[in-house]
C-alpha positions in Angstrom: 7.5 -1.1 -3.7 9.0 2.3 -2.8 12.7 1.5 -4.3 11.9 -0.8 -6.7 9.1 1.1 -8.6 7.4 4.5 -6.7 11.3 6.1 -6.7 11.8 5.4 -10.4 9.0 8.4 -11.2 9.4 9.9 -7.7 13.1 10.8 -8.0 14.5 12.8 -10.4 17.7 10.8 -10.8 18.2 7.1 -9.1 21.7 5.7 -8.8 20.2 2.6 -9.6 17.4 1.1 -12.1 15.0 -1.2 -10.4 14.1 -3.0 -13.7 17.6 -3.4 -15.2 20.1 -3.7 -11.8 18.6 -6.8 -10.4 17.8 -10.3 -10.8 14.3 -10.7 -9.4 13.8 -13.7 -7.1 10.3 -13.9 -6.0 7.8 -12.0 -4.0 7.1 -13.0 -0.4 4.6 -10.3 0.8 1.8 -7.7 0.3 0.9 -5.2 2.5 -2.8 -3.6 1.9 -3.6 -0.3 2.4 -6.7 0.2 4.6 -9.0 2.7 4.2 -9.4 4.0 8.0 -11.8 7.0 9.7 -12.2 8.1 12.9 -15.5 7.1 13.4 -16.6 9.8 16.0 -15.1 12.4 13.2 -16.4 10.5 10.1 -19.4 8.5 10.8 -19.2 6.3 7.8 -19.4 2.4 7.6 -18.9 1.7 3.3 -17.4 3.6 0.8 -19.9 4.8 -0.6 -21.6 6.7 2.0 -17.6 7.9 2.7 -17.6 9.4 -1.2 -20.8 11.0 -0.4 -19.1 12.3 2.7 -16.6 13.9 1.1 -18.3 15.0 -2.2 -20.7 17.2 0.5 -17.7 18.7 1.7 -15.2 18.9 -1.1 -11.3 20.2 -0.3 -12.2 20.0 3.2 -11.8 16.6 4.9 -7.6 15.9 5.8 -6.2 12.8 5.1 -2.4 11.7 6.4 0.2 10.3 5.0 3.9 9.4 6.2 5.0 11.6 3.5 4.8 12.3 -0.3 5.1 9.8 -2.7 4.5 7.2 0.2 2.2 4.2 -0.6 -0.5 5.7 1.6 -0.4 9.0 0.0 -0.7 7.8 -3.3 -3.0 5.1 -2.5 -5.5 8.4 -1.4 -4.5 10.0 -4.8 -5.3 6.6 -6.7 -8.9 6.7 -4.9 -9.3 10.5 -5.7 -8.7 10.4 -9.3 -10.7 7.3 -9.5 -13.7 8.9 -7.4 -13.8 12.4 -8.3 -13.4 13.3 -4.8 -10.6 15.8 -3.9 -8.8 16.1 0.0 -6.2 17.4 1.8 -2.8 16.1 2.3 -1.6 16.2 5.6 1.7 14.6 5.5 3.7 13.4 8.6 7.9 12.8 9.2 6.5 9.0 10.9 3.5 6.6 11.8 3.3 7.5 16.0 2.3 11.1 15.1 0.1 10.5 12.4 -1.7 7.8 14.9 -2.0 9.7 17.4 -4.1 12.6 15.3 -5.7 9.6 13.9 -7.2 8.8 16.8 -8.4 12.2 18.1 -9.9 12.8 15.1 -7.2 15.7 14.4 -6.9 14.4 10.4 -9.7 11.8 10.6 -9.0 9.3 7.7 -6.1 7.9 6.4 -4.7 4.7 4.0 -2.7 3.1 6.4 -0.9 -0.6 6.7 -2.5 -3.0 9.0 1.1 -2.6 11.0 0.6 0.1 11.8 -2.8 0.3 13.1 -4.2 -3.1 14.4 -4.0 -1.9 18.3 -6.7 0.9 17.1 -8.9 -1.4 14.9 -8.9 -3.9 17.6 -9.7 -1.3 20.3 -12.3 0.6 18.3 -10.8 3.9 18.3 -10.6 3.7 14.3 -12.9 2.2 11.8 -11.6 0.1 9.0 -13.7 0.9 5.6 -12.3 -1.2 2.9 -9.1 -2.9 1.8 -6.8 -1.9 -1.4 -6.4 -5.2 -2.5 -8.1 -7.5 -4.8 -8.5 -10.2 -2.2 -9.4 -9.6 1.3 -6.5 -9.6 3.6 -5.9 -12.8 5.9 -5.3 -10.2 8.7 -8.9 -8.2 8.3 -11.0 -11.1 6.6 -14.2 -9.1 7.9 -13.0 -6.2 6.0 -14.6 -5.6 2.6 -12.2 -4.7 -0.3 -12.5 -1.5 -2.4 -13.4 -3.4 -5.6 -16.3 -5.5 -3.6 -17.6 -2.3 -2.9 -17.7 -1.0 -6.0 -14.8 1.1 -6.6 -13.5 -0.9 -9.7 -9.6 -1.8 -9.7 -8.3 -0.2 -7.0 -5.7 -1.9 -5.4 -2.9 -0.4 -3.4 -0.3 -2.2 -1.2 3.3 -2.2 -0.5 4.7 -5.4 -0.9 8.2 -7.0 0.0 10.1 -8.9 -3.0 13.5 -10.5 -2.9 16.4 -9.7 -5.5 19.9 -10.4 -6.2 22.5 -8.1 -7.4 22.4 -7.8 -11.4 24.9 -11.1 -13.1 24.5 -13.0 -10.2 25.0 -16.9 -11.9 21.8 -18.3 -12.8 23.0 -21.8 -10.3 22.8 -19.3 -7.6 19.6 -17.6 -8.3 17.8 -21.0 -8.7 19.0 -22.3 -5.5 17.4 -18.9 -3.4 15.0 -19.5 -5.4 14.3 -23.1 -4.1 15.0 -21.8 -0.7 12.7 -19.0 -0.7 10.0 -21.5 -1.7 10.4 -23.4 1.2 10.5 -20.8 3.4 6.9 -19.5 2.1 5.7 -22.9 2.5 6.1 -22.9 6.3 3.4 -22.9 8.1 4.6 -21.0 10.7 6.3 -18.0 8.7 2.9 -17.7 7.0 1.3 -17.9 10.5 3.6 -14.9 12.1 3.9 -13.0 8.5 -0.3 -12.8 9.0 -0.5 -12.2 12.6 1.6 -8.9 11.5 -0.5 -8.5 8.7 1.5 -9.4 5.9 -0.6 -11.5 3.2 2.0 -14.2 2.1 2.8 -14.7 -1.1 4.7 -16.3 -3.8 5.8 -15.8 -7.4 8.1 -17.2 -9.9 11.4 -14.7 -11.2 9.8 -13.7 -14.3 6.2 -12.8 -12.6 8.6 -10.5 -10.2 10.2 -9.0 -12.8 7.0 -8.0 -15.1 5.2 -7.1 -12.0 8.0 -4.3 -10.7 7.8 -2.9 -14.8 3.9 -3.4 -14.4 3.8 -1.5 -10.7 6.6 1.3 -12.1 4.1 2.3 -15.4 1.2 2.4 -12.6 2.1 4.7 -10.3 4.6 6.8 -12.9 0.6 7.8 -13.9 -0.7 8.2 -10.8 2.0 10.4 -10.0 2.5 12.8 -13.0 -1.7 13.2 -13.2 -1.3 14.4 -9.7 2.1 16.6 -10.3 3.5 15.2 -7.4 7.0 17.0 -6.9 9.8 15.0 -7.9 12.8 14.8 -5.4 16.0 16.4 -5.9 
């Protein structure tokens, strides 16, 4: 999701262009981004009593990111501009840091990938509030999503596609294609790609290729409303 449709607003100049270089192939995986709190910091259980949370104390609950323009970060801007809530960015260079203030309650909420913080949600030392997905994930089935609780089309994940280089011969595409397709149909890649908390999926060439232009004119918005800095 970050080079094939975040960079294309996020970076002044690409060497590439993820819509016109490539020959899509298919999607194989989403990752959800997870609204998480501390809950000794931020006592909250839904999203709505976390908007009321941060409406009483506007500009002044810290969320984390591993960085501008990363999913998570604009997955909190998405949720601000839909909520009317505002917080503060705190971004980090990597996940361990960021985990570790997590935890202490240091920046107490973040939108984080299941990855990254299934110890912690397993252990109880961070609350899960709500998914960014339309579905529930297979890895958090428990876990609410933000639409189900009334946040209405929010959905933010990375997900994992695969391409070919631009010309490659349409014989050669198809057969990947064929390939891929029975690869996603194992049972146990689906089992492992959930257990790591990676929602399978599938999709044809041409629902690849509308969905990176669909995913690019999504977050070009998100990210010029916010005046995100571009990158040299």
């Amino acid at each position: 999701s970050g080079p094939l449709a975040i960079n294309k607003s996020l970076y002044k100049s690409l060497p590439y262009d993820p819509e016109k270089d490539f020959e899509p192939l298919s999607l194989i995986g989403k990752l959800p981004n997870v609204l998480v709190v501390n809950p000794k910091a931020i006592p909250v259980k839904t999203v709505s009593e976390f908007i009321d949370f941060v409406k009483a104390r506007p500009g002044q609950v810290s969320f984390s990111s591993i960085g501008n323009g990363s999913s998570q970060h604009l997955a909190a801007l998405l949720f601000q501009r839909i909520t009317n809530t505002k917080m503060v960015h705190v971004p980090y260079r990597s996940s361990p840091g960021l985990i570790v203030d997590l935890v202490s309650g240091q920046v107490p909420t973040s939108f984080q990938n299941i990855p990254n913080i299934i110890s912690q949600l397993g252990s109880g030392e961070i609350r899960a509030i709500a998914v960014a997905s339309r579905e529930r994930t297979l890895a958090l089935p428990n876990t609410p999503t933000m639409i189900e609780q009334g946040v209405p089309d929010f959905e933010s994940f990375l997900w994992l596609g695969l391409l070919a280089p631009k010309g490659t011969p349409k014989p050669i595409t198809d057969r990947l294609y064929t390939e891929i397709s029975k690869i996603m149909g194992d049972p146990a890649v689906r089992k492992r790609m959930i257990e790591i908390g990676v929602d399978p999926v599938q999709s044809t060439p041409d629902e690849l290729r509308a969905f990176i232009s669909a995913e690019v004119v999504k977050w070009r918005t998100v990210i010029s409303e916010a005046g995100v800095p571009q990158i040299q």
